[in-house]
C-alpha positions in Angstrom: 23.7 8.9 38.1 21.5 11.9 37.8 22.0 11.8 34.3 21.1 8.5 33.4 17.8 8.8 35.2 16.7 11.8 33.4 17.5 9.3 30.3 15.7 6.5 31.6 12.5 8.3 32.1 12.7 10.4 28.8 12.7 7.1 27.1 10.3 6.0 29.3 7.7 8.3 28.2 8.4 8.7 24.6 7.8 4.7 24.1 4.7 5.5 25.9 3.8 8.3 23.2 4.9 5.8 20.7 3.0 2.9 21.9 -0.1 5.2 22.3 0.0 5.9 18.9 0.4 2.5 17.5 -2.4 1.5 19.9 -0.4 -1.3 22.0 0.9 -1.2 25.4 3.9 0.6 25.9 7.4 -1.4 26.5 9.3 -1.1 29.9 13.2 -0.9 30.6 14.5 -3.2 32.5 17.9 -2.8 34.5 20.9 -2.4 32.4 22.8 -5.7 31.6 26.9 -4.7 31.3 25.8 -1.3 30.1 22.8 -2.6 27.8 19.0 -1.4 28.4 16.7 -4.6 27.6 13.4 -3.4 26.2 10.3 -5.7 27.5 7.6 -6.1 25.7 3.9 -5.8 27.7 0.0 -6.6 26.7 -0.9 -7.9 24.1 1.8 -11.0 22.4 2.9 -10.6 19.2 1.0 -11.4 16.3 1.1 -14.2 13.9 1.7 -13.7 10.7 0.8 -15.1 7.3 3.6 -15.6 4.7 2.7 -14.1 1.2 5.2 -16.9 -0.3 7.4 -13.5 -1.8 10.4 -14.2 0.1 11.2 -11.1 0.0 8.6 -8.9 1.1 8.2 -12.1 3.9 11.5 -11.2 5.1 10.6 -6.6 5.1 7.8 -7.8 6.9 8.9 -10.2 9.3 7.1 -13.3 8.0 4.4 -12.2 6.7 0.9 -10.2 7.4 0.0 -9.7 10.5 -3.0 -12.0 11.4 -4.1 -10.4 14.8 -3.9 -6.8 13.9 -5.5 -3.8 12.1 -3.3 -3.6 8.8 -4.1 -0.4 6.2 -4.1 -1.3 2.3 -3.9 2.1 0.6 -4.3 3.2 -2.8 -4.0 7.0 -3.6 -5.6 7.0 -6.9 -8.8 7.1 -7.7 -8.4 4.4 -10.9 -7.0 3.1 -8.5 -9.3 1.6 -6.9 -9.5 -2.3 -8.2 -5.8 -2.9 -7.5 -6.5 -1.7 -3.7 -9.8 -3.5 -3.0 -8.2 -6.7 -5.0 -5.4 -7.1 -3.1 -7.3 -7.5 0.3 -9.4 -9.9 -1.5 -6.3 -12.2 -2.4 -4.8 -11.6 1.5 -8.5 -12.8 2.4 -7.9 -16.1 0.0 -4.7 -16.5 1.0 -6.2 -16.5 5.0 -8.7 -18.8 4.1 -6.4 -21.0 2.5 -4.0 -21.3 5.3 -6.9 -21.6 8.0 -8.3 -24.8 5.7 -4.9 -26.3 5.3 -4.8 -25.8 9.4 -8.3 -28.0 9.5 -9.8 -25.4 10.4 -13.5 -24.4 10.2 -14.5 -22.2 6.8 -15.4 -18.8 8.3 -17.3 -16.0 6.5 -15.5 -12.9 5.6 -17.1 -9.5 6.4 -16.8 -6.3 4.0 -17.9 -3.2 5.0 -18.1 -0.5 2.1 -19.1 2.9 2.5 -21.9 4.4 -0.2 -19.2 6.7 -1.8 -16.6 4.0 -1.6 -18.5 1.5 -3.8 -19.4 4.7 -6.2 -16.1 5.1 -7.2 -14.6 1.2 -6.6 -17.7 -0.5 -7.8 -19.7 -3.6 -5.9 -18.7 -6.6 -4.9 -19.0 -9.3 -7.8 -19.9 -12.8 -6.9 -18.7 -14.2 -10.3 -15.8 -12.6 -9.8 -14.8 -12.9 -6.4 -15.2 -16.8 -6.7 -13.1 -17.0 -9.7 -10.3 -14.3 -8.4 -10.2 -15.3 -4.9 -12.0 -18.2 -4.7 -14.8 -17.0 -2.1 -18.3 -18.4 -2.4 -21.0 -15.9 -2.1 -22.1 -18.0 1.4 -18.6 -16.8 3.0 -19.1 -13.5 2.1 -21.1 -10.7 3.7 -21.7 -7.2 2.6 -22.5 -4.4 4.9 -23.1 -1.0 3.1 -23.5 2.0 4.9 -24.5 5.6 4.5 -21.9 6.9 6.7 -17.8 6.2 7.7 -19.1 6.8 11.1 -21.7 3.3 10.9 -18.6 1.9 9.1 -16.3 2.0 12.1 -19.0 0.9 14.4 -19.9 -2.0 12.5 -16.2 -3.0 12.2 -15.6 -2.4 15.9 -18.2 -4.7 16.9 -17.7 -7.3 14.3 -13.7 -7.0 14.8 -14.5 -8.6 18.2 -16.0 -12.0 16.8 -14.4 -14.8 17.1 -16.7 -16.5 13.8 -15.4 -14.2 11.1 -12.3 -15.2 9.2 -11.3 -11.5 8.6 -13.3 -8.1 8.2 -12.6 -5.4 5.7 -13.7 -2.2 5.9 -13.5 -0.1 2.3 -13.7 3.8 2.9 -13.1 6.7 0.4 -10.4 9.8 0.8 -10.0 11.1 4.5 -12.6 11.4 6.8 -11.8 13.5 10.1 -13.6 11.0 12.0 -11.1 8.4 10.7 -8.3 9.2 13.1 -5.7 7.8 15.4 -8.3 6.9 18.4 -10.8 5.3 15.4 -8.1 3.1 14.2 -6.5 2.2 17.5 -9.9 0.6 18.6 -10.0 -1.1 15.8 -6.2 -2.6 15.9 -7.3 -3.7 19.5 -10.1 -5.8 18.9 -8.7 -7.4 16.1 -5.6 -8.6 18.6 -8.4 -9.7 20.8 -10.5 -11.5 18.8 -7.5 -13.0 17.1 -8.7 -12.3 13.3 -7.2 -9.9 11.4 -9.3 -6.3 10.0 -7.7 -5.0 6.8 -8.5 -1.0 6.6 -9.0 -0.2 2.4 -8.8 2.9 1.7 -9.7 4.1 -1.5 -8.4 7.3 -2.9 -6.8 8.6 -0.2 -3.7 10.7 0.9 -1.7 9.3 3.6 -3.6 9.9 7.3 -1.6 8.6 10.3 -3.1 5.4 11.7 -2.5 3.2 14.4 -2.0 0.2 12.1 1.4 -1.5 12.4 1.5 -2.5 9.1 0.8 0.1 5.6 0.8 -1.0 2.2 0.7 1.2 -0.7 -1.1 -0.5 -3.4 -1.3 0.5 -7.3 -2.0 -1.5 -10.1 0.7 -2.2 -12.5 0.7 -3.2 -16.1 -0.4 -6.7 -16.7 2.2 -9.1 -18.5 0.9 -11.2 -22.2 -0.1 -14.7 -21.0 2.9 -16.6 -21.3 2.7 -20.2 -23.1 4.9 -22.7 -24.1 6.1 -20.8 -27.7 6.3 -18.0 -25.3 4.6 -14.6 -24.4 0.7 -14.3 -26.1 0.8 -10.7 -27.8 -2.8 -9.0 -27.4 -3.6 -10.9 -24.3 -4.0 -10.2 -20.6 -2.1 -12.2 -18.0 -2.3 -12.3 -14.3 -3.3 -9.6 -12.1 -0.4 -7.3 -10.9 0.2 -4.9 -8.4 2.8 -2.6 -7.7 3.1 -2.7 -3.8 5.4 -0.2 -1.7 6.1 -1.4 2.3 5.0 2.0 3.5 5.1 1.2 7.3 6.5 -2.0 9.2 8.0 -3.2 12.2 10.8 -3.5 10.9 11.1 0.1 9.0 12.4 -1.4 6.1 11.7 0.2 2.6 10.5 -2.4 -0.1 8.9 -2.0 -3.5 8.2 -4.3 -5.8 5.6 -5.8 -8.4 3.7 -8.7 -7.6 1.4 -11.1 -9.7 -1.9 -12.7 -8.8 -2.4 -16.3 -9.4 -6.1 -17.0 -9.1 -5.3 -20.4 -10.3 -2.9 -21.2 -7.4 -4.0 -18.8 -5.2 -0.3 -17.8 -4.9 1.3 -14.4 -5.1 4.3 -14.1 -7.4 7.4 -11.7 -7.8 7.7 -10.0 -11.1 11.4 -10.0 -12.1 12.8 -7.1 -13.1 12.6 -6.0 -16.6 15.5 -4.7 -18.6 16.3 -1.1 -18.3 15.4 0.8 -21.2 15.4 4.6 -22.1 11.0 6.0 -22.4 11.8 9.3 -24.3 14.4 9.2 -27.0 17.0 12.5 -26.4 16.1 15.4 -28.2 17.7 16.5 -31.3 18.3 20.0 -29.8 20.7 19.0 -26.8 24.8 18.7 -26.9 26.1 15.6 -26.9 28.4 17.3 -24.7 27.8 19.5 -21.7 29.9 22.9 -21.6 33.3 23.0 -20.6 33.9 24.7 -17.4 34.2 28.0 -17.6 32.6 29.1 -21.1 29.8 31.1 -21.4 28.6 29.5 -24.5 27.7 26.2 -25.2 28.3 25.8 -28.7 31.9 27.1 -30.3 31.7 30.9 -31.8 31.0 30.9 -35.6 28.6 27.5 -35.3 24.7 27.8 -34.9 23.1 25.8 -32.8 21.1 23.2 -33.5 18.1 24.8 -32.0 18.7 27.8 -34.1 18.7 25.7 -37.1 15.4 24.5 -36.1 13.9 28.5 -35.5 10.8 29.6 -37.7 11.8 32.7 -39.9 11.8 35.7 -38.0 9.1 37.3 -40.3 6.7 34.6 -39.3 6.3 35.8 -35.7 5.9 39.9 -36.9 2.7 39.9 -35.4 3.9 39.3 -32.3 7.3 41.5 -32.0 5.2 45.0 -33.0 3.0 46.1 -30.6 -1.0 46.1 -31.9 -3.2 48.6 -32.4 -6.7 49.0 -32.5 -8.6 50.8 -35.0 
């Protein structure tokens, strides 16, 4: 009986470390059920979620995006950037979409950037934005600050309104101040408020944070446009991004491409492509490895292929005689 206390209380208090670092409320144990430990949620509910339509990054993700929580976009290049920043915006359409299908009222979006985030990502675009994610520049406002300090204030405070349809806070590399407290305040006004804050950051390594959800974004290779006599060579199709499920709540791994329809305002699942070899195998290899046991690769009395392919030894005299000066 001993025993099982001292187990009971060590799980105890490392779901409390746990839940400290994801920023929630930790769970409790109730009594054991025919030798079972049921694990009680407490705090906050869960969050809703909004389904991409990719069944199955829905299905990694437990239906979808979480719509009452802090949830971390990352890209970790630097050219990177576009694919990162223009994945939020289609989560944002997608939002808006599902909020106006819900007859619900069209709420503004808020995106923070800092000065050296929209250095290296670029501004906004109103043109754009409409036509990729369908946002009117009325629904959308820009706060740009000096600092990631002002940044995090600004989204703290605005994470806690009830009148914004999402906030999105854009931030380059890895600022000390953007750390596990930072980001749990953040996660806990947006389960609050009830709106959801999406964290971008631009290239960046990975930084623990306390959002329950992490998506690696990169852009990927866009497709020809595809038309009824098939694929249009020398054009650009839809948007794609190649998105890795870094962190979830249910800890499964997922990678996968997916495609932008601005048209639809629908994500779609790239099949995969026929496997192909990239680099042809070079003419100096074996067919064969070595037989076990041998100490040379090719039989005694043939040269090599790469010996074949040697310059004349007399080319390289300069360099098997030691120089002198003078």
């Amino acid at each position: 009986m001993a025993s099982s206390a001292v187990v009971r209380e060590t799980l105890v208090s490392l779901r409390h470390q746990i839940a400290k670092i994801e920023g929630r409320l930790a769970e409790t144990l109730d009594g054991e059920d025919e030798g079972r430990t049921v694990l009680r949620r407490s705090g906050i509910p869960q969050a809703g979620c909004l389904a991409t339509g990719v069944e199955a990054l829905d299905a990694v993700l437990e239906s979808g995006i979480p719509t009452t929580a802090l949830t971390e976009i990352h890209g970790s290049i630097l050219h990177g950037g576009g694919a990162a920043s223009g994945f939020a915006l289609a989560l944002v359409a997608l939002l808006q979409a599902h909020a106006l299908d819900q007859g619900e009222e069209n709420l503004p979006v808020l995106w923070i950037s800092v000065d050296d985030a929209l250095a290296e990502a670029g501004v906004p675009y109103a043109p754009g934005l409409a036509r990729h994610a369908g946002l009117s520049p009325r629904n959308l406002l820009i706060a740009r600050t000096p600092s990631v300090e002002d940044a995090l204030w600004i989204a703290e405070e605005a994470a806690a309104l009830r009148h914004l349809l999402a906030v999105v806070v854009e931030v380059h590399g890895n600022p000390a101040c953007l750390d596990l407290t930072a980001t749990r305040r953040l996660h806990r006004r947006a389960c609050a408020a009830g709106r959801p804050v999406f964290l971008v950051r631009q290239s960046a390594a990975l930084w623990p944070t306390a959002a329950p959800l992490r998506l690696l974004v990169l852009p990927a290779a866009a497709m020809p446009r595809s038309t009824l006599a098939g694929p249009l060579e020398g054009t650009i199709g839809l948007p794609a991004f190649l998105v890795t499920v870094s962190k979830s709540r249910s800890g499964k791994p997922l990678r996968l491409i997916l495609e932008w329809n601005p048209d639809d305002r629908a994500f779609e699942e790239r099949p995969a492509q026929d496997s192909r070899a990239v680099v042809s195998v070079p003419a100096v290899r074996p067919h064969l490895p070595a037989a076990a046991g041998t100490v040379m690769a090719f039989p005694a009395g043939q040269q090599s292929a790469a010996a074949r392919l040697q310059p004349d030894g007399e080319q390289h005299a300069p360099y098997r005689r030691a120089q002198r000066s003078g």
